[in-house]
N, C-alpha and C positions, 0 to 999 in steps of 0.2 A: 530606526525611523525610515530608510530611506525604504527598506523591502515592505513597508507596510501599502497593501493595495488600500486606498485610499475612498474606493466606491464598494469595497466588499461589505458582506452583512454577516461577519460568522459567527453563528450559534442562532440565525433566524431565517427562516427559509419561506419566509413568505413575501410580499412586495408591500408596498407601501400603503394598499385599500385593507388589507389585512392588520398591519403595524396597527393602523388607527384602534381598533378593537380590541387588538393586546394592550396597548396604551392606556385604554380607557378602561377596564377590568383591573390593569394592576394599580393605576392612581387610587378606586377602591383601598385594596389592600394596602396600597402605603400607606392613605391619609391613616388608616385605623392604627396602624403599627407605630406611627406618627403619634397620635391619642396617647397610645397605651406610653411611649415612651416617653411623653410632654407628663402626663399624670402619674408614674412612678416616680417624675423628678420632686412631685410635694408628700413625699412621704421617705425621702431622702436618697433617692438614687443617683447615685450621680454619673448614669451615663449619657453619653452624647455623642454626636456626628458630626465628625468637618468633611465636605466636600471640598476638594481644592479645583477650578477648574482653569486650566493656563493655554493654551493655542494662540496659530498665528492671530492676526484680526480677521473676522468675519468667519472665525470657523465655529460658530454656533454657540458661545456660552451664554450670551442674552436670551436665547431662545431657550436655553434648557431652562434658566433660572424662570422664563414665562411659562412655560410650557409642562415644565417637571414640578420646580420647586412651585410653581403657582398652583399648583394643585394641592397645596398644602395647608395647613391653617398656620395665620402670620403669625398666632400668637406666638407658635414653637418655632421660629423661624429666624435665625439673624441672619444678613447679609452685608456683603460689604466687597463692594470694590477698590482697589488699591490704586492707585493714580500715583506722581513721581512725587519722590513724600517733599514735606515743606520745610521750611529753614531751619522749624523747631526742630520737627522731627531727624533733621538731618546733624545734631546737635547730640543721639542716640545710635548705640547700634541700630545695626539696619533692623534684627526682629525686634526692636521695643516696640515698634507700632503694630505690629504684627501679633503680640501676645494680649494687646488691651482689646482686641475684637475676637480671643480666641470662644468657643461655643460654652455658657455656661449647662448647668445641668438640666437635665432634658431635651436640650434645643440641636434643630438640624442646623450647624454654621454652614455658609456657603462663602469661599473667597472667589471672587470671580475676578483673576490675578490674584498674587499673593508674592508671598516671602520669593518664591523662584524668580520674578522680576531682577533682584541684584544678584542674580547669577545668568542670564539672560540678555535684559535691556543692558544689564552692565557691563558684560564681557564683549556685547555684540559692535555697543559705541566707547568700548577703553576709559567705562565711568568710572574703574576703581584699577587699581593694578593688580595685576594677573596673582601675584601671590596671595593678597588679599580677598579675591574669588576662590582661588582655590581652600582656602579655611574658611569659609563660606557653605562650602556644601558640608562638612565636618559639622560646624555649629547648624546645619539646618538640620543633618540627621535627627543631633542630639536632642532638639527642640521637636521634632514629631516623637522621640522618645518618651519627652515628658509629658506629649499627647496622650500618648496609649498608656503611660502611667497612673497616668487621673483619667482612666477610663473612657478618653475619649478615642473613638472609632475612625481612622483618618483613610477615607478614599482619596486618589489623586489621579482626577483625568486629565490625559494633553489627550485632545482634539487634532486631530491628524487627517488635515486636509492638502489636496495636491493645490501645486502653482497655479494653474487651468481653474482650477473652480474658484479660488480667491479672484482671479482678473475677473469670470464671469460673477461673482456675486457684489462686485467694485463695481462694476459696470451696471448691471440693474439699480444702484444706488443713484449712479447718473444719470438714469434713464427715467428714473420714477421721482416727479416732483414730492410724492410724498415721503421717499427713504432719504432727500437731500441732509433732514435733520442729522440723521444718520452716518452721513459722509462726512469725514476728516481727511483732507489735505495730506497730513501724517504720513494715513493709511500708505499712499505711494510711497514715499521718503522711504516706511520701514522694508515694503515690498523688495527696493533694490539690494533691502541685507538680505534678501530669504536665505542664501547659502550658508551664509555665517550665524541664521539663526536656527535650521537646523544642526548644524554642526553644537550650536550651545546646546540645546533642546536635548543633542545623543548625550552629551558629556552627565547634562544633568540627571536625566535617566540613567546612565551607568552609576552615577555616584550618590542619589539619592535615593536608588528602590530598594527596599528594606524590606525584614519579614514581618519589621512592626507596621512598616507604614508604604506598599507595595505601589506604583506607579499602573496604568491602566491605559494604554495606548489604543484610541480610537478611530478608527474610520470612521469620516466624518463629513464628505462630500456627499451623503445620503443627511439631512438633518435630521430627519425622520428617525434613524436607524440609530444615531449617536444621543437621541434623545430616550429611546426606548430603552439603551445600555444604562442608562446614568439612572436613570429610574429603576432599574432591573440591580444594579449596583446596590443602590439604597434598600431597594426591599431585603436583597439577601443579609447586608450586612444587620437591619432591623431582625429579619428572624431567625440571626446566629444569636444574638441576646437572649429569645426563649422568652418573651415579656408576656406576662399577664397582668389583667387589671388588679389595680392596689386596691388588698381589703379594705373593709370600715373600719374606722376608728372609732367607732359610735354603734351603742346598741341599737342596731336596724325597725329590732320588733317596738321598741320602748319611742323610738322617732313616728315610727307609722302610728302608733296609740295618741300621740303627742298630735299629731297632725290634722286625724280624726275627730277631736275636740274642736277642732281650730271653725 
């Protein structure tokens, strides 16, 4: 985490009046890749996509979720943000709430947070004890296992922005009556852990990246740049599946005769 240049762009070597154009070419190609995999899912396929996306605050996952996943049709679409769970939930392992919103078939899931929180918000404020974090990332492996088991496709981005651009993107929130909605109090409070929250951040990348379910460290003080990756993420992992549109199940010629009449 720490060697990652945090305003680099690599694998795009153009600037940001450029980005806008690759952006808007490749959303084409997803939404369609998107299609073909929403419409495989009614003829029984059952694959699917979890985005996972976890970063400091303000390091760009609302924006991807507008900007990327809005590009998409809602119908194939679920999202969900995880927030500090509630009494009930708290009454359950930590992933029970986490399995009831995972992506049925067809659908791009999107966590925006997720299961990494109690290994994270937990370790950073001593919300569980240290042993019980550490069997924590074990049963999180095991549960992206059974992701990729049942066919679903798990990308996981952390958003990797420096100190300097969190104060300055804090700061325009103060500055603009209309990002005030925006701003949380919080946001400060967490700001003073930054060190302890990259030190979670490495531990959790060492112990969660897998070859079923691989971790994605982004620069991300470019939003432009970190958007264009997550989009580019999705499309590859859509055209390793190889989708085509699902046949008819219906005599095509005997329907057009039928219609003909009509």
């Amino acid at each position: 985490m720490a060697g990652v240049d945090t305003r680099a762009t690599p694998g795009f070597y153009g600037r940001k009046k450029h980005a806008a154009g690759a952006a808007k070419q490749a959303a084409g190609i997803l939404s369609q890749l998107q299609e073909k995999l929403f419409a495989n899912s009614k003829s029984g396929d059952n694959r699917k996509v979890l985005l996972v996306l976890q970063a400091m605050d303000t390091a760009g996952k609302g924006g991807i979720v507008r900007h990327v996943i809005g590009d998409l049709d809602p119908q194939g679409v679920s999202h969900y943000a995880f927030k500090a769970p509630t009494k009930a939930e708290l009454t359950h392992d930590f992933l029970w709430r986490i399995r009831k919103r995972v992506p049925a078939a067809g659908m791009i899931g999107v966590f925006d947070r997720s299961h990494y929180e109690d290994v994270l918000i937990a370790r950073v404020h001593e919300l569980a004890p240290p042993v019980e974090i550490k069997k924590r990332y074990n049963q999180i492996n095991a549960f992206e296992q059974e992701l990729v088991d049942d066919d679903t496709t798990v990308i996981k981005v952390m958003l990797q922005i420096s100190s300097t651009e969190q104060k300055s993107r804090l700061g325009e929130r103060l500055d603009r009556p209309d990002k005030y909605w925006n701003y949380h109090t919080v946001d400060v409070d967490e700001r003073m852990h930054w060190s302890a929250y990259q030190e979670a951040f490495q531990i959790a990348l060492e112990r969660t990246s897998t070859a079923a379910a691989p971790w994605y460290v982004v620069p991300a003080d470019r939003k432009w740049y970190a958007r264009l990756v997550v989009q580019h993420l999705l499309t590859e992992a859509l055209k390793s599946m190889v989708l085509t549109w699902p046949t008819a199940d219906f005599d095509v010629e005997a329907e057009k005769v039928r219609l003909s009449t009509t």
